[in-house]
BAGUSE-248967 format. One record per residue (C-alpha): residue in one letter; x, y, z. Coordinates in Angstrom, 3 decimals, decimal comma, always signed. Layout:
REM BAGUSE-248967
A | X | Y | Z
...
END
This chain:
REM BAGUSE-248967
X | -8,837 | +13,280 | -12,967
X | -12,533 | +12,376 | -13,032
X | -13,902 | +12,228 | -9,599
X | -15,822 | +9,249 | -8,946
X | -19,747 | +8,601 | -9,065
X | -21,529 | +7,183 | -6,149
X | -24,371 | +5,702 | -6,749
X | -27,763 | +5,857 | -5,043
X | -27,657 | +3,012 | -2,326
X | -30,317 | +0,901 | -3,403
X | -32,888 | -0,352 | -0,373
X | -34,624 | -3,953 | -0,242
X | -37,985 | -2,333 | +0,795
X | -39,032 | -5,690 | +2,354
X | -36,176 | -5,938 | +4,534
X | -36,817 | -2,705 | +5,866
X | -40,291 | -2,812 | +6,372
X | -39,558 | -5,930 | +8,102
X | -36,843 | -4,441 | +10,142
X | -39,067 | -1,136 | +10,639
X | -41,706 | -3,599 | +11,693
X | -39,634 | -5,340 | +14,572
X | -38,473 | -1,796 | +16,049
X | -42,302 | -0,677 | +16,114
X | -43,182 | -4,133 | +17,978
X | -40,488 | -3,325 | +20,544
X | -41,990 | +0,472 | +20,805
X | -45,749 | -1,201 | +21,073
X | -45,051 | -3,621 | +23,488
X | -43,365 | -0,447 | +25,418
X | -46,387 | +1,502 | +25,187
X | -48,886 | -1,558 | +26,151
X | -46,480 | -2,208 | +29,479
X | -46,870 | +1,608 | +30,390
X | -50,321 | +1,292 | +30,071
X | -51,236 | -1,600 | +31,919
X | -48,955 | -1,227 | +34,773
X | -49,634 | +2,785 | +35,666
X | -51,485 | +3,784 | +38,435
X | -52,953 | +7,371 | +37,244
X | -56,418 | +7,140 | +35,548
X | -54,323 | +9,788 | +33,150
X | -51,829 | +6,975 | +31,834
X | -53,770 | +4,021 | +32,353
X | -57,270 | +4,930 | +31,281
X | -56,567 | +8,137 | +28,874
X | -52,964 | +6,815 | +27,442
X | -51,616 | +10,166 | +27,933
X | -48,111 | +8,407 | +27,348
X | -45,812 | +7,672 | +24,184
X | -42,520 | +5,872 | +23,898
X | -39,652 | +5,493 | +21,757
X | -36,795 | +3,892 | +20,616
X | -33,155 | +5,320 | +19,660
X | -29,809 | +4,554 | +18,511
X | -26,860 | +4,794 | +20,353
X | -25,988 | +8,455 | +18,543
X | -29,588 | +9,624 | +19,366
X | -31,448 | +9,509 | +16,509
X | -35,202 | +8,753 | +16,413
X | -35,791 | +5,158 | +14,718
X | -38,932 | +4,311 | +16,170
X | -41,916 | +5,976 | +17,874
X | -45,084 | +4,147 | +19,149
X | -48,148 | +5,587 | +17,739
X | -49,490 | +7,234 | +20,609
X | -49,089 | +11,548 | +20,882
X | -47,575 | +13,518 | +18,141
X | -46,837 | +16,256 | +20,546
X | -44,656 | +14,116 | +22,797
X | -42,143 | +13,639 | +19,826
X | -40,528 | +16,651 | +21,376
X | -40,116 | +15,518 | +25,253
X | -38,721 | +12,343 | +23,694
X | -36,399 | +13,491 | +21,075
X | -35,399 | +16,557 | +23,635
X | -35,065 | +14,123 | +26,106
X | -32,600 | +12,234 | +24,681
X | -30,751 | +14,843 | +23,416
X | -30,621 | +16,487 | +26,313
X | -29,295 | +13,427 | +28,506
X | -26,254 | +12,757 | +25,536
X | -25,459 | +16,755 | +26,251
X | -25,488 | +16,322 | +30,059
X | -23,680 | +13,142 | +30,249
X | -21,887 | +12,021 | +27,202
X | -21,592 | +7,823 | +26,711
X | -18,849 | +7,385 | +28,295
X | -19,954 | +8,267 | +31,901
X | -23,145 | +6,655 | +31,269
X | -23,376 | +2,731 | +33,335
X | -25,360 | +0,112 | +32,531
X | -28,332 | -0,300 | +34,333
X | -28,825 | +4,013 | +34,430
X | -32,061 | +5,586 | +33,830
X | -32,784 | +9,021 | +33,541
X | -35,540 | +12,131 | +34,390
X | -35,964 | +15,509 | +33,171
X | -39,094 | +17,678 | +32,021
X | -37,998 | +21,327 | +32,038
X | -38,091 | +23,171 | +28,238
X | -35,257 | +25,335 | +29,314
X | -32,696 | +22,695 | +30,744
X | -33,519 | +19,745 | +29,115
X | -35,271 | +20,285 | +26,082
X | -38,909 | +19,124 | +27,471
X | -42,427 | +20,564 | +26,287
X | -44,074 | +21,109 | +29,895
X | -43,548 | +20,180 | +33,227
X | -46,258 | +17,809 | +33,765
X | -44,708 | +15,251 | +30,665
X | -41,769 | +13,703 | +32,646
X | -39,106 | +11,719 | +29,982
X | -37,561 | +8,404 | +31,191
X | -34,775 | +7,719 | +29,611
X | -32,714 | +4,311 | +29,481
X | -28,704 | +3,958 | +28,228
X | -29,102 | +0,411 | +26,493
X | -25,684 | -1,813 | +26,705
X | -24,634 | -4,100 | +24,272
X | -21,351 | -5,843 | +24,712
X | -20,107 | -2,858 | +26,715
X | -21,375 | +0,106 | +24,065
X | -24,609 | +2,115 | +24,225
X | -26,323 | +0,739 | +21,014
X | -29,930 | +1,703 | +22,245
X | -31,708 | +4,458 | +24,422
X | -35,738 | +3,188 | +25,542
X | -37,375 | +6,398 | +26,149
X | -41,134 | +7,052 | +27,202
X | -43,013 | +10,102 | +28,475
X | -45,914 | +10,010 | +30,677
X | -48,208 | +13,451 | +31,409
X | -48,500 | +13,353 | +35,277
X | -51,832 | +14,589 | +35,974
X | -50,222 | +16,584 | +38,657
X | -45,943 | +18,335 | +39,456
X | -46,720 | +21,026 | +41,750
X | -47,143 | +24,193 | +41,013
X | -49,326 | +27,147 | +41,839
X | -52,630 | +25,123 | +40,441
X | -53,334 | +21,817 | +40,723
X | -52,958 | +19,855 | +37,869
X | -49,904 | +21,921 | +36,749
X | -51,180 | +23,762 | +33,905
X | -53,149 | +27,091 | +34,328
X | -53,124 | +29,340 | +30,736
X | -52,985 | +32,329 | +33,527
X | -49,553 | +31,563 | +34,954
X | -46,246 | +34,286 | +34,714
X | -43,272 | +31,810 | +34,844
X | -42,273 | +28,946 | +34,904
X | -41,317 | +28,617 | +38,179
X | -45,701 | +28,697 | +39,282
X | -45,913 | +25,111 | +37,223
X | -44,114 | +23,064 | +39,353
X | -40,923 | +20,991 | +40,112
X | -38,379 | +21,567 | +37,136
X | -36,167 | +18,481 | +36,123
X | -33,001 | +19,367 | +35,065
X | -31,594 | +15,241 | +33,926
X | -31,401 | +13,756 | +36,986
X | -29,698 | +10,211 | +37,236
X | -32,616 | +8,221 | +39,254
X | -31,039 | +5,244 | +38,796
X | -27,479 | +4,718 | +38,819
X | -25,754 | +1,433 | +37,943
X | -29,539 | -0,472 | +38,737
X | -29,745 | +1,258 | +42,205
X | -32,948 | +3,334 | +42,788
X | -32,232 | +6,397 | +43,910
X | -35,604 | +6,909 | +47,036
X | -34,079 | +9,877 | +47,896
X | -34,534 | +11,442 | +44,945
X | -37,863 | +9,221 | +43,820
X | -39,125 | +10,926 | +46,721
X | -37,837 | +14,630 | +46,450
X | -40,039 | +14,670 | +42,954
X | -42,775 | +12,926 | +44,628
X | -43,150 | +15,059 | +47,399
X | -43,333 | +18,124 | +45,182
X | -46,571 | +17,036 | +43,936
X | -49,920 | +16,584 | +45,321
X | -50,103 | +13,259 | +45,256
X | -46,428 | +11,495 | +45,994
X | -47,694 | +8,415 | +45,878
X | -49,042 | +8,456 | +42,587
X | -45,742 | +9,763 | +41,513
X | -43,550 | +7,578 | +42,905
X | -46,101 | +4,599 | +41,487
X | -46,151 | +5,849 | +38,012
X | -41,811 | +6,864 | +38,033
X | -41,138 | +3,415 | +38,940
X | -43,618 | +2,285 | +36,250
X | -41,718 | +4,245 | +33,554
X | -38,362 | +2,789 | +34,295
X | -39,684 | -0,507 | +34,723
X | -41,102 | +0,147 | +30,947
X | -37,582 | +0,990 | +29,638
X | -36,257 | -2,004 | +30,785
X | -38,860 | -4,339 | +29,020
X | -38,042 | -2,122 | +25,919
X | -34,159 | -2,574 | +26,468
X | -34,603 | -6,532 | +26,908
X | -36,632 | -6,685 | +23,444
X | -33,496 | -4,312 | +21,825
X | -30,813 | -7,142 | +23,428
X | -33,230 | -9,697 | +21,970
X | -33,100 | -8,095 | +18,491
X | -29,323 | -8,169 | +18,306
X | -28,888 | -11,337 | +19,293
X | -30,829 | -12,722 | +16,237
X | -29,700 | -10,539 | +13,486
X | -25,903 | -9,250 | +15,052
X | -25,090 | -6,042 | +15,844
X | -23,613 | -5,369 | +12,288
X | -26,585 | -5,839 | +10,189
X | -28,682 | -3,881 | +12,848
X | -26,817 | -0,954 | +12,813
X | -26,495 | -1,402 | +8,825
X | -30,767 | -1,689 | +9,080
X | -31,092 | +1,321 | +10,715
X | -28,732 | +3,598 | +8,539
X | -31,000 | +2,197 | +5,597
X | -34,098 | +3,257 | +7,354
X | -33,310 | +6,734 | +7,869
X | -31,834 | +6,839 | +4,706
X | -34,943 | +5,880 | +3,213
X | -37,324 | +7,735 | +4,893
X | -35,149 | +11,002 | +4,621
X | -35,188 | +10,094 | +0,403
X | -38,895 | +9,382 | +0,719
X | -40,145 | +12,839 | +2,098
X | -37,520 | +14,544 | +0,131
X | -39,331 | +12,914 | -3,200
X | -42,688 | +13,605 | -1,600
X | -41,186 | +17,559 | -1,266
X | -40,495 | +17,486 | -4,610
X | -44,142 | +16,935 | -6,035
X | -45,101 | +19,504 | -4,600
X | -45,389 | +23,516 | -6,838
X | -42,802 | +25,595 | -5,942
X | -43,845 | +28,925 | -4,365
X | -44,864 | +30,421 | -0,941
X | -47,787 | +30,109 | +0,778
X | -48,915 | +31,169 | +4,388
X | -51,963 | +31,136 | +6,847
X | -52,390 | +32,819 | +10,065
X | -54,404 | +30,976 | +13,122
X | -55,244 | +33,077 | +15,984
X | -55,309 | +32,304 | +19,792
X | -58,649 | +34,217 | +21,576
X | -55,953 | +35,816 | +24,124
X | -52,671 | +35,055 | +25,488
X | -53,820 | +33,368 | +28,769
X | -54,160 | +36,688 | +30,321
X | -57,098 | +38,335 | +28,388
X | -56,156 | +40,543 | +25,949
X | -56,065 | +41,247 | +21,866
X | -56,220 | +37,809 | +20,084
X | -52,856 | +36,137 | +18,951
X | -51,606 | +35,232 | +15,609
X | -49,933 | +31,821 | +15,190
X | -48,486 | +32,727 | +11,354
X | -46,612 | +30,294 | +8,913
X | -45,231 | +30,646 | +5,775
X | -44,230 | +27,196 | +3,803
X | -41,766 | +27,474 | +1,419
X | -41,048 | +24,897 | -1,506
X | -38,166 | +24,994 | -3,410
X | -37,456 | +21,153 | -5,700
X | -36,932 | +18,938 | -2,768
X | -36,984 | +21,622 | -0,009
X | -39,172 | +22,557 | +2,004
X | -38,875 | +25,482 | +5,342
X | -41,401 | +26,840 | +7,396
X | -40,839 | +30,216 | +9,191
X | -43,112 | +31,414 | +11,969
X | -41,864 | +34,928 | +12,366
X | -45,287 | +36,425 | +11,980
X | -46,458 | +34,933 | +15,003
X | -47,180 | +36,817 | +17,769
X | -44,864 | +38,082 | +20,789
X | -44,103 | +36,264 | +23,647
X | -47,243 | +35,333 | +25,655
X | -47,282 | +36,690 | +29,703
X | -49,858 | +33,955 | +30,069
X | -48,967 | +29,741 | +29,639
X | -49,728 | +30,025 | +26,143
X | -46,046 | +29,157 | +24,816
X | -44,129 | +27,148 | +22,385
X | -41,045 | +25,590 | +23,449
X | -39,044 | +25,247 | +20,591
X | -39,250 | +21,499 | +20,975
X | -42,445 | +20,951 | +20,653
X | -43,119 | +23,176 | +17,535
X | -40,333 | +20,696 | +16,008
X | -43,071 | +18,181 | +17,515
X | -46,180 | +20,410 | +15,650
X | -43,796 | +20,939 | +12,176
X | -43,218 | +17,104 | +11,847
X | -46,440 | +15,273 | +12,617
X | -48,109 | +18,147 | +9,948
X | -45,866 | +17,089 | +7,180
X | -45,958 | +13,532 | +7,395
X | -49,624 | +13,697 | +7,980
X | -50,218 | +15,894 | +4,884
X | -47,467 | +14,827 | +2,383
X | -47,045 | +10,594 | +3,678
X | -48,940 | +9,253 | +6,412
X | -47,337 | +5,777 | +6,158
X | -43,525 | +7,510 | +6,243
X | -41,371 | +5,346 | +8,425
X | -41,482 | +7,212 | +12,237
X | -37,887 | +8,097 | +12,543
X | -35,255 | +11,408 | +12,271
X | -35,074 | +10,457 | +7,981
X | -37,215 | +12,986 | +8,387
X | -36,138 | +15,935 | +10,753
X | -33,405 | +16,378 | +7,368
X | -35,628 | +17,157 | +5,045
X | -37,166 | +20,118 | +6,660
X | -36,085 | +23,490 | +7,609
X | -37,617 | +25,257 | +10,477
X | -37,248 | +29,295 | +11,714
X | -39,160 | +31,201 | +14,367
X | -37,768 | +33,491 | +16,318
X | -37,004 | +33,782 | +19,610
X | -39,236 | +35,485 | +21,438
X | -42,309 | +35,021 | +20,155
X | -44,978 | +32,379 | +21,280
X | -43,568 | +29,749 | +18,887
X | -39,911 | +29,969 | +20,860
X | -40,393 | +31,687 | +23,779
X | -37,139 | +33,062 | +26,005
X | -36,998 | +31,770 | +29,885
X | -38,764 | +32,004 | +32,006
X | -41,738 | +32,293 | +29,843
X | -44,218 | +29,892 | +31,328
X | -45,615 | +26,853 | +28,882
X | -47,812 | +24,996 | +30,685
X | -50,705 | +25,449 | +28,349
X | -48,300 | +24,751 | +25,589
X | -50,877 | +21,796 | +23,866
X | -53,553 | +24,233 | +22,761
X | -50,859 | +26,595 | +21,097
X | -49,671 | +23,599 | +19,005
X | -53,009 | +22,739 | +17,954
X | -53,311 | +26,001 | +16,524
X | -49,897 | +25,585 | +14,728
X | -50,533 | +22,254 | +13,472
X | -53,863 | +23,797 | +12,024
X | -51,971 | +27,222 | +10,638
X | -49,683 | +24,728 | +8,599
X | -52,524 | +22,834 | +7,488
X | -54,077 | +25,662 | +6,178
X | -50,985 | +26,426 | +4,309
X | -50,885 | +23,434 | +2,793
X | -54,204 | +24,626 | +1,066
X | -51,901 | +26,306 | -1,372
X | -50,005 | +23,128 | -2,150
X | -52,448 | +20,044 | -2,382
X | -55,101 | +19,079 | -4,852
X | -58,590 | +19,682 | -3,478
X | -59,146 | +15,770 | -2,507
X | -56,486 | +16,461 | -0,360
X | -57,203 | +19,725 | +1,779
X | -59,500 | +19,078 | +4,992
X | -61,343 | +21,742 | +6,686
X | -60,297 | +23,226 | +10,161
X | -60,879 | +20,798 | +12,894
X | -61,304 | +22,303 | +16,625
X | -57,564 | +23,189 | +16,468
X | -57,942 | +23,224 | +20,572
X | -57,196 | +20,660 | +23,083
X | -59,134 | +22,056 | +26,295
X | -58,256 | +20,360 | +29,335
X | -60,476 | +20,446 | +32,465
X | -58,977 | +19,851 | +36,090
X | -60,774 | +19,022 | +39,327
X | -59,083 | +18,582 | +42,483
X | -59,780 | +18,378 | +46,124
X | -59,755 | +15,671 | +49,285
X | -59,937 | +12,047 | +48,766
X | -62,753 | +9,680 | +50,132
X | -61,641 | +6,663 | +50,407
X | -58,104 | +7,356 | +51,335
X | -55,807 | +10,302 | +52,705
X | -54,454 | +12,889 | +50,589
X | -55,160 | +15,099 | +47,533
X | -56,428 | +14,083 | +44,203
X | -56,134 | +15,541 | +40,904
X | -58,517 | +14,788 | +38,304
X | -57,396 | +15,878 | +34,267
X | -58,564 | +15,754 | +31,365
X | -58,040 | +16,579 | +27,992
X | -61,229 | +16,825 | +25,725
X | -61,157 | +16,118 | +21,775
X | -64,586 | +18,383 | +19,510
X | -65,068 | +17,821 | +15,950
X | -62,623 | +17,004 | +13,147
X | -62,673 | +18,536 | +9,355
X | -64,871 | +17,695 | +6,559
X | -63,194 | +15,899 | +3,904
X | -63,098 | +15,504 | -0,200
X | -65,721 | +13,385 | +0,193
X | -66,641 | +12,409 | +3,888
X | -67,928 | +14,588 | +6,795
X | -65,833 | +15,199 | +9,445
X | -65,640 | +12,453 | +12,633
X | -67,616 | +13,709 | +16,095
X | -65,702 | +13,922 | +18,971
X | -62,234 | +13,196 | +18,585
X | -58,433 | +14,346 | +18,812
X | -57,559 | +16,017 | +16,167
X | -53,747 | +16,998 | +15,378
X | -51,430 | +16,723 | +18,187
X | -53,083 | +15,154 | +20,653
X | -54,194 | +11,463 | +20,831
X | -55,670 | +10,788 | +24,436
X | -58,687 | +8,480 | +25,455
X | -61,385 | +9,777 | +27,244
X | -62,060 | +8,837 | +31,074
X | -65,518 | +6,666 | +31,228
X | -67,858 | +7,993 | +33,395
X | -67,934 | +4,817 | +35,080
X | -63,951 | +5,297 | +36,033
X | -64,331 | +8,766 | +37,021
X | -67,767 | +8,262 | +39,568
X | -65,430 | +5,709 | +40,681
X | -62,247 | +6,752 | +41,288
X | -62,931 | +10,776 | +42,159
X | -66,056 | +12,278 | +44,044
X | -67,112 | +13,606 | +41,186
X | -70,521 | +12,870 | +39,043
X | -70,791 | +13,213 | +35,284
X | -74,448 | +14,823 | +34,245
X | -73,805 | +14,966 | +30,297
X | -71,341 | +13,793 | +28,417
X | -72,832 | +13,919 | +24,839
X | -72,240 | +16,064 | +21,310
X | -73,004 | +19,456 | +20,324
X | -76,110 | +19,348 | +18,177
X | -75,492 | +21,961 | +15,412
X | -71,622 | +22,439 | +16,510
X | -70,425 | +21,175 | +13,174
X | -70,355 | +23,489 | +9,852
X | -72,823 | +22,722 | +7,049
X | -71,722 | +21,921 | +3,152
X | -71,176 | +19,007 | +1,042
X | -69,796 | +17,525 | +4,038
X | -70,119 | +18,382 | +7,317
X | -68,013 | +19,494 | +9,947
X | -67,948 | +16,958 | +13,125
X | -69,548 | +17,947 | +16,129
X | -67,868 | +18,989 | +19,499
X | -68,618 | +17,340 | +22,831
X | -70,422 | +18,802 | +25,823
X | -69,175 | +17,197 | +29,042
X | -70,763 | +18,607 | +32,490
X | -69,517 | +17,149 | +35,990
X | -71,158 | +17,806 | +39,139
X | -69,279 | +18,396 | +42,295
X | -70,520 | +16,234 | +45,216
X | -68,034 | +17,303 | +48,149
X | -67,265 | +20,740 | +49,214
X | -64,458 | +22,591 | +48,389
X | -64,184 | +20,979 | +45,116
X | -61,370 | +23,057 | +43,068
X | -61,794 | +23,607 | +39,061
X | -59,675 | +24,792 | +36,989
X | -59,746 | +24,626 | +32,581
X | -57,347 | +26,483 | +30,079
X | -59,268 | +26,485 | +26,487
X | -59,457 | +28,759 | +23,372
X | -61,669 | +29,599 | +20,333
X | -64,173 | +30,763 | +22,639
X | -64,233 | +34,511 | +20,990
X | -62,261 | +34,416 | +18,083
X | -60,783 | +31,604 | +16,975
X | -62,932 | +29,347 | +14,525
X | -63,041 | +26,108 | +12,534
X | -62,903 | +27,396 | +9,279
X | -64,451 | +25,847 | +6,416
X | -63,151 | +25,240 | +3,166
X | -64,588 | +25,727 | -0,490
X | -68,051 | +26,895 | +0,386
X | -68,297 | +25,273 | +3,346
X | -69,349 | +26,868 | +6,728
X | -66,962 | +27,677 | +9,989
X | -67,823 | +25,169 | +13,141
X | -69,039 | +26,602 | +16,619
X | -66,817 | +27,981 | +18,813
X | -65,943 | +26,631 | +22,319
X | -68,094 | +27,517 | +25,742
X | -67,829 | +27,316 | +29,250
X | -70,845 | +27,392 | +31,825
X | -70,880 | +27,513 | +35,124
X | -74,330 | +25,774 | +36,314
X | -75,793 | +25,145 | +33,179
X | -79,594 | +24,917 | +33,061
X | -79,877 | +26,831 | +36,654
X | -80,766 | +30,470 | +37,125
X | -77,185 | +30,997 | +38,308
X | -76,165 | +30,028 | +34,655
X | -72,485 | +32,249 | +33,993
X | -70,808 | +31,515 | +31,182
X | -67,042 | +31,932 | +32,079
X | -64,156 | +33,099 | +30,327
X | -62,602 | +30,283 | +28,823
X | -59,037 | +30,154 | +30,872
X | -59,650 | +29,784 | +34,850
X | -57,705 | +28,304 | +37,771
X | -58,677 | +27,959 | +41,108
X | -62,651 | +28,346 | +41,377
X | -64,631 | +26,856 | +44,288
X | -67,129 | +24,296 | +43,586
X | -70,077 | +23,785 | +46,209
X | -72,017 | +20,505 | +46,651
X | -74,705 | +20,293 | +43,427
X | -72,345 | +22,722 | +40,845
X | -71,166 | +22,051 | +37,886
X | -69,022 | +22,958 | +34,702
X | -70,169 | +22,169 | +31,514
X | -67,554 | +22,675 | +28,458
X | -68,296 | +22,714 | +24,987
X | -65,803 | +22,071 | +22,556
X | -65,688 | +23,498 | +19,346
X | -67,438 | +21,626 | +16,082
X | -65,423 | +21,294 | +12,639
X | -65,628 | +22,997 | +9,239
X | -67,732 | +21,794 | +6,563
X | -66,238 | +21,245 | +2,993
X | -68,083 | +22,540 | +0,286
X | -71,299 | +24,289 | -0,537
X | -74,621 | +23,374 | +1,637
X | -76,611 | +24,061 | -1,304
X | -74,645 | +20,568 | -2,727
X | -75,299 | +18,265 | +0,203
X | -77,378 | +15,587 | -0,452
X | -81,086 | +15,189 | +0,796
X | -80,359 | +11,530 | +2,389
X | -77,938 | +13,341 | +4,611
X | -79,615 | +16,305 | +5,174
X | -82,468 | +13,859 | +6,728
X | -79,761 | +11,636 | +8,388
X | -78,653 | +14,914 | +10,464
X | -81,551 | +15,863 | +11,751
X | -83,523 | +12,696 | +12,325
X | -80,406 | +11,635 | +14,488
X | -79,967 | +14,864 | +16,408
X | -77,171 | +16,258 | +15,027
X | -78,681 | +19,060 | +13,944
X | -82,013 | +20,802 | +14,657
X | -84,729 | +21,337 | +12,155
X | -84,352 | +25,065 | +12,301
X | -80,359 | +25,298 | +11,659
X | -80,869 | +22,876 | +8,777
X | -83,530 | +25,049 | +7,274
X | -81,123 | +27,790 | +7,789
X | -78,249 | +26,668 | +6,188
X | -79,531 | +24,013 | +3,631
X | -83,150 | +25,841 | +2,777
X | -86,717 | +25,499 | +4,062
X | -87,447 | +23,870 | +0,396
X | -84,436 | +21,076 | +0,761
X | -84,929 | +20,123 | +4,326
X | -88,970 | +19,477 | +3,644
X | -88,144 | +17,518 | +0,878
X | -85,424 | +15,424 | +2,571
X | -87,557 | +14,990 | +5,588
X | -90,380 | +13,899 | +3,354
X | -88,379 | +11,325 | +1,501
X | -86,695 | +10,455 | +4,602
X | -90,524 | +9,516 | +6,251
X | -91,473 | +7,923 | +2,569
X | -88,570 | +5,354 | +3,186
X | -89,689 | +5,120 | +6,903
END
């Protein structure tokens, strides 16, 4: 007997853009709410944040466009809170916490996941999750994150999921526990209560949605979305060559000095497969320098959909459609209680170890150079002003992005992973005791060729109390470089000065926690430039001129890369037109 032949469903692509439309609304109006109502300068100024929205059986159907790298503290989050308390113990009006990579499937401490149980007609149709980075949890270092840390258990309070609200009761007692772990409760407590509230306005907008379409053709929408999406990338897979292809990234240390680190991927591509195995990376990092397994998930699934479809529908269609291996014990999945802290910079360096990959896969107007593959973060702390009690002052610092087929790189942005605003200097003068000196781009930071590499940013702050504390984790100070690509040249590398411009001038090593400030020091950072795409000797004479006549690099480094012969003849046309 002949068995019988299902057919492809067929998908009304309107409808579901439509439908994918009104989830992403929901997840926007989430993210704006978060934003507006925090208290932190790092949620509501630098929208170190992200939100999401799931079904009722956990999967992913919408994420704001905010942080790649948060994917994993939401989708762990979830998961973790259907593991620890299945539906049917769950109450309407519960919200839940958790953070720790070990018991609930988080990234770092510092990103705390809210997660919300949405009720419809007595069933869990919905869950409203966001994450917000807390600039501080406790910990050995303030701030949380230190590349130098052992374990775990020096980076502050760990969140198993903890219930804080039960039935629409507030649990204080617990509210305060986490707060009081920190260096600044009140902040805490302010920005928890800001992240449930958030849920809610997300779970109202869900209720909303079902009531105008019924809960039938909802749940019917969001099968088709995930359908699609997971047929979508799996066609995209499919264009690709078959074959193998790897690229190694290296870290300049593992947080505690040391031989560098390789971050190693091989992509495989097999008709509508595709698997990426990490097994050459390096071992387990003593240092802060690891991967929860969650958040290379997070690292594996921004760098597909950004290479292969960056308008792909946001939601688990496609988690399906890739296969992922690294194995445990290494700094890609690292075994408890392996501290993770500095986690962030270790994804941007697998992020760019997949794009470079990918240079085996994609036609040339596809492949970008390396961008700064780092995402330094600077922390200042010490005694408030204006008020009593502790603050914490972090930041996260984008450098130069790659060159392109035909563009030069963007100056001073996020690149991969990461997605925050800066802090004005205006807000931080304000709000922290604290002065900013420079906060400008690298001349020269950028590599030459066709196109050029972006620049990295300097930013140097000034302490103005005693017994200011700094601390910074960073990378590609020593040996890891943006790379360029088809002739092009490799961007600068990172650095970190101590009193810049003074006769004290030290250049420090690039992860340290803990150092005293006096009144009138400073840190200056400098983050690393991009790769250039392409040969110098092909880069026009207009730009060549445009460069240096707007500072972005000096005479001399043009002459040296582009020729003494080129750059006099740019400059002269440039003055002819002038």
């Amino acid at each position: 007997m002949s068995q019988p032949v299902h057919e492809p469903r067929i998908f009304d692509p309107i409808a579901m853009e439509v439908f994918s439309n009104r989830l992403l609304s929901i997840t926007e109006d989430m993210n704006n709410t978060l934003v507006r109502s925090s208290f932190s300068t790092n949620i509501k100024e630098r929208r170190d944040c992200s939100v999401g929205l799931f079904d009722g059986r956990g999967r992913l159907i919408a994420q704001g466009t905010q942080i790649p790298l948060h994917l994993g503290s939401l989708d762990g989050g979830v998961a973790a809170v259907l593991k620890a308390c299945p539906v049917g113990k769950m109450q309407d009006g519960d919200v839940f916490l958790c953070n720790d990579p070990y018991l609930a499937n988080g990234t770092h401490l510092p990103d705390i996941s809210c997660v919300t149980p949405v009720f419809i007609q007595g069933r869990v149709e919905f869950f409203a999750a966001n994450v917000g980075h807390h600039a501080d949890v406790g910990g050995a270092v303030p701030g949380s994150i230190a590349g130098g840390s052992r374990s775990i258990f020096e980076e502050g309070i760990r969140l198993p999921v903890v219930r804080i609200v039960r039935a629409g009761v507030l649990d204080t007692e617990t509210l305060g526990l986490i707060a009081h772990n920190t260096r600044d409760p009140e902040e805490r407590s302010l920005d928890l209560r800001v992240q449930v509230a958030t849920n809610e306005r997300g779970a109202q907008a869900a209720r909303e949605l079902v009531a105008q379409m019924g809960i039938a053709a909802v749940r019917q929408s969001i099968d088709d979305i995930i359908a699609y999406t997971r047929r979508r990338i799996r066609n995209r897979i499919a264009e690709l060559k078959a074959g193998e292809y790897s690229f190694t990234n290296y870290l300049d240390d593992d947080g505690m000095g040391g031989e560098p680190v390789p971050i190693a991927v091989t992509v495989r591509v097999s008709g509508d497969g595709l698997s990426l195995d990490f097994s050459g990376s390096g071992r387990q990092a003593r240092g802060a320098m690891n991967v929860p397994i969650n958040a290379l998930h997070a690292c594996v699934y921004y760098s597909i959909k950004a290479l292969l479809d960056p308008e792909l529908l946001p939601n688990a269609g496609l988690f399906d459609a890739v296969q992922i291996s690294a194995p445990a014990g290494t700094i890609v999945n690292p075994n408890p209680p392996a501290p993770v802290g500095a986690r962030s910079i270790t994804c941007q360096k697998v992020a760019g170890a997949i794009f470079g990959a990918f240079r085996g896969l994609l036609p040339p107007e596809r492949v970008m150079a390396s961008g700064n593959d780092v995402v330094p973060a600077i922390v200042y702390s010490g005694a408030l002003t204006r008020r009593e009690g502790y603050y914490v002052y972090l930041e996260t610092l984008g450098g130069g992005s790659g060159a392109r087929f035909d563009a030069d790189g963007m100056d001073a942005v996020h690149v991969h992973m990461t997605n925050t605003s800066n802090l004005p200097a205006e807000a931080l003068e304000n709000e922290y005791p604290l002065m900013v000196d420079e906060y400008a781009l690298v001349e020269g930071s950028g590599g030459a060729g066709k196109y050029r590499g972006g620049l990295g940013i300097a930013r140097q702050i000034r302490a103005v109390v005693p017994a200011t504390i700094f601390s910074v984790r960073s990378d590609s100070h020593t040996v890891g470089v943006p790379t360029g690509v088809f002739g092009g040249l490799d961007g600068r590398r990172a650095k970190l000065i101590r009193n810049y411009g003074r006769p004290d001038q030290e250049e420090l090593y690039s992860k340290v926690a803990r150092v005293e400030m006096k009144v009138g020091d400073s840190m200056r950072i400098e983050t690393p430039g991009a790769g250039g795409y392409g040969a110098p000797a092909e880069r026009s004479l207009e730009s060549i001129a445009a460069d240096v006549r707007n500072g972005k690099v000096s005479r001399a480094a043009a002459e040296r890369d582009y020729g003494v012969a080129r750059v006099r003849a740019a400059l002269k046309n440039d003055a002819a037109l002038g």
